[in-house]
Structure formats: C-alpha cells, structure tokens
N, C-alpha and C positions, 0 to 999 in steps of 0.2 A: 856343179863340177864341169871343169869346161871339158867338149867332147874328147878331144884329143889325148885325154892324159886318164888313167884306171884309177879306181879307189884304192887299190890296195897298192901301197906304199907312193902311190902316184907315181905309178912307171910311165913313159910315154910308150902308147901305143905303137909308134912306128921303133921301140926298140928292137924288136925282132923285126927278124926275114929269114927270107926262102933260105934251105940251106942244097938242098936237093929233090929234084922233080927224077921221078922214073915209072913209064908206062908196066903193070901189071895187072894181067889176065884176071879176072875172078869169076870161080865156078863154086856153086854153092850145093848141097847134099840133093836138093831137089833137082838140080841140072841146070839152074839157071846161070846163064853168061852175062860177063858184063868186062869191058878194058873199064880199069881205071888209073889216073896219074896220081902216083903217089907221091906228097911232096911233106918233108922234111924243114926241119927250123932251126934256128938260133933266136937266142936272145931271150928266150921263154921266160916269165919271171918265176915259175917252180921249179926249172929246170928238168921235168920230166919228157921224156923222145915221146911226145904227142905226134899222130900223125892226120895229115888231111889226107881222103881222098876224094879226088875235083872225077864227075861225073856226070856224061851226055854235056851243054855244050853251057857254060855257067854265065855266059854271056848273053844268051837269048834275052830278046825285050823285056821282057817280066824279071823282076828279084828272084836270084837266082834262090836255090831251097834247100837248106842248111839245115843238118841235125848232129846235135851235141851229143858223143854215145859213148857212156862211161864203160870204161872196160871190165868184162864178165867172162872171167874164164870159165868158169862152170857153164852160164849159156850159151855165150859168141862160140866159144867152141866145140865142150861135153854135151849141150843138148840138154843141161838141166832144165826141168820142168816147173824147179821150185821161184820161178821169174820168168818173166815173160821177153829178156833179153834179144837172148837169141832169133823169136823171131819178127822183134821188132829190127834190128839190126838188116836182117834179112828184108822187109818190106823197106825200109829205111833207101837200102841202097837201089833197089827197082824203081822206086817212086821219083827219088832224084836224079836216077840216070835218063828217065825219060821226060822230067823236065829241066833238066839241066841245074846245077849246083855242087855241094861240098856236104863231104862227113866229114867229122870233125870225130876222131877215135882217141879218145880220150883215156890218159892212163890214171885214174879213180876209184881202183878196184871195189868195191862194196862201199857205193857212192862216201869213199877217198879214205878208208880206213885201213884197206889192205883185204888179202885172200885169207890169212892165216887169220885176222878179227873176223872179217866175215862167216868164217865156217865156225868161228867159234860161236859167233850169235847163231847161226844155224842151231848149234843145239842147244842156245835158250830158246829160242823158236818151237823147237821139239818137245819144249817142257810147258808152252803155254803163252811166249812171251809173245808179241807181232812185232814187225821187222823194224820199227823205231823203238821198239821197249829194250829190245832185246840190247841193241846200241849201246843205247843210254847205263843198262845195268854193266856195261864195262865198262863204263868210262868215258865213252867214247861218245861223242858229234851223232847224234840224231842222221845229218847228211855233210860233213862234211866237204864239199865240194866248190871249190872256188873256181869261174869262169874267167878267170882273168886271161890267161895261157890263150884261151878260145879265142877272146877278141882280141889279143895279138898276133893268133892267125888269121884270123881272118880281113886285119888291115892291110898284112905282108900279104896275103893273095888278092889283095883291091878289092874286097866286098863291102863296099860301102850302105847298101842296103840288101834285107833277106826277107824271104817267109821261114820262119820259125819250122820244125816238123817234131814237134813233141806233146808229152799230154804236163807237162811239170811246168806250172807257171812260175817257178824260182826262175828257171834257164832264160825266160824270156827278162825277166825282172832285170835281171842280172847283168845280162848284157846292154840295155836301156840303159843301167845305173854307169854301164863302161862305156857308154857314147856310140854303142851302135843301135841304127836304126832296123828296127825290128817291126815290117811295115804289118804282117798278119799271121796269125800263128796257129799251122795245121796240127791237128790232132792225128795221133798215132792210131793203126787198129786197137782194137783189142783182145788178145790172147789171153784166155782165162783157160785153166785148167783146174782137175782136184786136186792138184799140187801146190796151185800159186795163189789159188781165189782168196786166201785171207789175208797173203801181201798184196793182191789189189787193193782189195777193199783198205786197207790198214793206209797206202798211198792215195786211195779216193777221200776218206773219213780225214786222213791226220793231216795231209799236206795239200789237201783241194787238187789232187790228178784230177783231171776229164777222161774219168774211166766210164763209161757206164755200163756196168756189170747188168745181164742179166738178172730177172728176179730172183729164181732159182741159184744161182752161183751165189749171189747176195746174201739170201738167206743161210746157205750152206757157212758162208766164211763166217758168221754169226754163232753159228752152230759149232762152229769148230774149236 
C-alpha cells in the first residue's frame, strides 16, 4: 500500500487539515499544570470532532511522542476504577509535555461501540463475562476501533515520524499499515487496581497488552 493513501476506503492522507488551533490551560485533580494547543480538524474520514493536543515543544530533535487515547468517560473524567483510563491519560499528558509531542483524544467510547453498549457490557462483566467476552455476547466488535482519523491527524500537523506511547500493539500495527512511521514504541505504566485487575489481565491474555501485572494481582484476576 503506497504510504500516502489509508486502507480504509483509500482516502488520501492529506485529505484532512487543521481546522482550528487554540491555546488551553490544563489542571488535573492532583494539581498538576500543563498549556496545551488544542487543534481541531476537517476532513476526518469517520467524521467524529477528534481532538489533538500538541504538548512541550513537538519539534525537538528526537520523534516527537504521540498517544492514541480513546475516549472514557467513566475514567478521563468519573475516576472510574473499573479501567485504568484515566490515569493513563493523566501520565499520558506529563510524559509528552516534557518530551515534547501530540495526544491524539480520540472519540471511541468503549474502544468504538459507545457509552450506553459499554455499560451494558459492564454488567455482563458483573455476571462473569471479561471485557471482550462481554462485547462479543452483544453483538458487538470485540475492539472496534479504526486509526484511520488518527493518521490523518497526524499528517495535517506534519508528524512524519513518532514514538508510539502505549501498551496495545494494534495502535502501532495500525498506523504502520496507514503509512506512518512508527520509529519505537513506549509502554504505558501500569494501573492495576481490585476493580480493573481482570480487565488487565483479560487485555494482557487476549490481545497481547505489555501489561505486566504483579503476581499477586495476576492471580487475583484468575480468581476472580
């Protein structure tokens, strides 16, 4: 597939652009500060208001360091426990502001099936099922989530190459397969709690995350 142009329907990549940049403050519950430029798009091919925010200075010599963060209202915002969202989102944004790069805040609610299916797997989850079982028993994409959107923002804001900041090696695959150079790929912390340990595990077991859960938690999601 020649770089320039995505798999999915062969859009060309420089179809979209900036549609609007504007600088905003961000404070987060623990107190930490950070400006970032928030910038807006056209031309998306889902047509969903994704948004980038460009953080610390994305130019520096090094690939600048890019993370793909599907949206989680229950954790980016409520502080649910039952995912480790919110505060990867949170490390997310300190890591890149101090080496300079892009989040990419992606709208994919319950990686792309929405808030109202995802609470409903919630309570197959409550009944026994883990967080791709539960999917699948509606119907529904295991992960539906397509990176397309992604590498057409990040052509429109000139990132020709990045370091990856995630633990899901689709995100990386994914964007390789849409002609971006994806030169090394950092691993997220890891946030395990008694609330999320069996959706780790269930993301480290089913889809090869780079989680590495304690023994202890390990066992527990087992148990569970």
């Amino acid at each position: 597939m020649d770089a320039t142009t995505l798999s999915a329907g062969h859009t060309p990549l420089a179809d979209a652009s900036v549609r609007t940049r504007v600088t905003i403050p961000l404070r987060f519950a623990d107190g930490y500060e950070v400006t970032a430029e928030a910038v807006t798009f056209r031309g998306l091919a889902d047509g969903r208001e994704h948004v980038a925010l460009v953080l610390g200075d994305p130019s520096a010599p090094t690939a600048p360091l890019v993370r793909l963060h599907s949206e989680c209202l229950t954790g980016d915002v409520f502080g649910s426990a039952r995912c480790d969202c919110g505060p990867q989102l949170r490390e997310a944004v300190q890591r890149i502001a101090e080496t300079g790069g892009v989040l990419l805040y992606l709208r994919q609610e319950g990686r792309g099936i929405g808030l109202y299916n995802k609470l409903d797997a919630y309570a197959l989850q409550d009944a026994g099922l883990d967080t791709y079982e539960a999917n699948t028993a509606l119907g529904l994409p295991e992960d539906g989530r397509d990176y397309t959107a992604a590498a057409q923002m990040l052509t429109a804001l000139g990132v020709t190459e990045l370091d990856l900041l995630t633990n899901n090696p689709d995100k990386a695959q994914q964007l390789r397969d849409l002609g971006v150079a994806v030169r090394f790929v950092r691993p997220t912390g890891v946030f395990a709690t008694d609330s999320n340990v069996r959706y780790l595990h269930a993301k480290a077991e089913h889809t090869h995350h780079t989680i590495e859960l304690p023994a202890t938690a390990a066992l527990a999601a087992l148990a569970g």
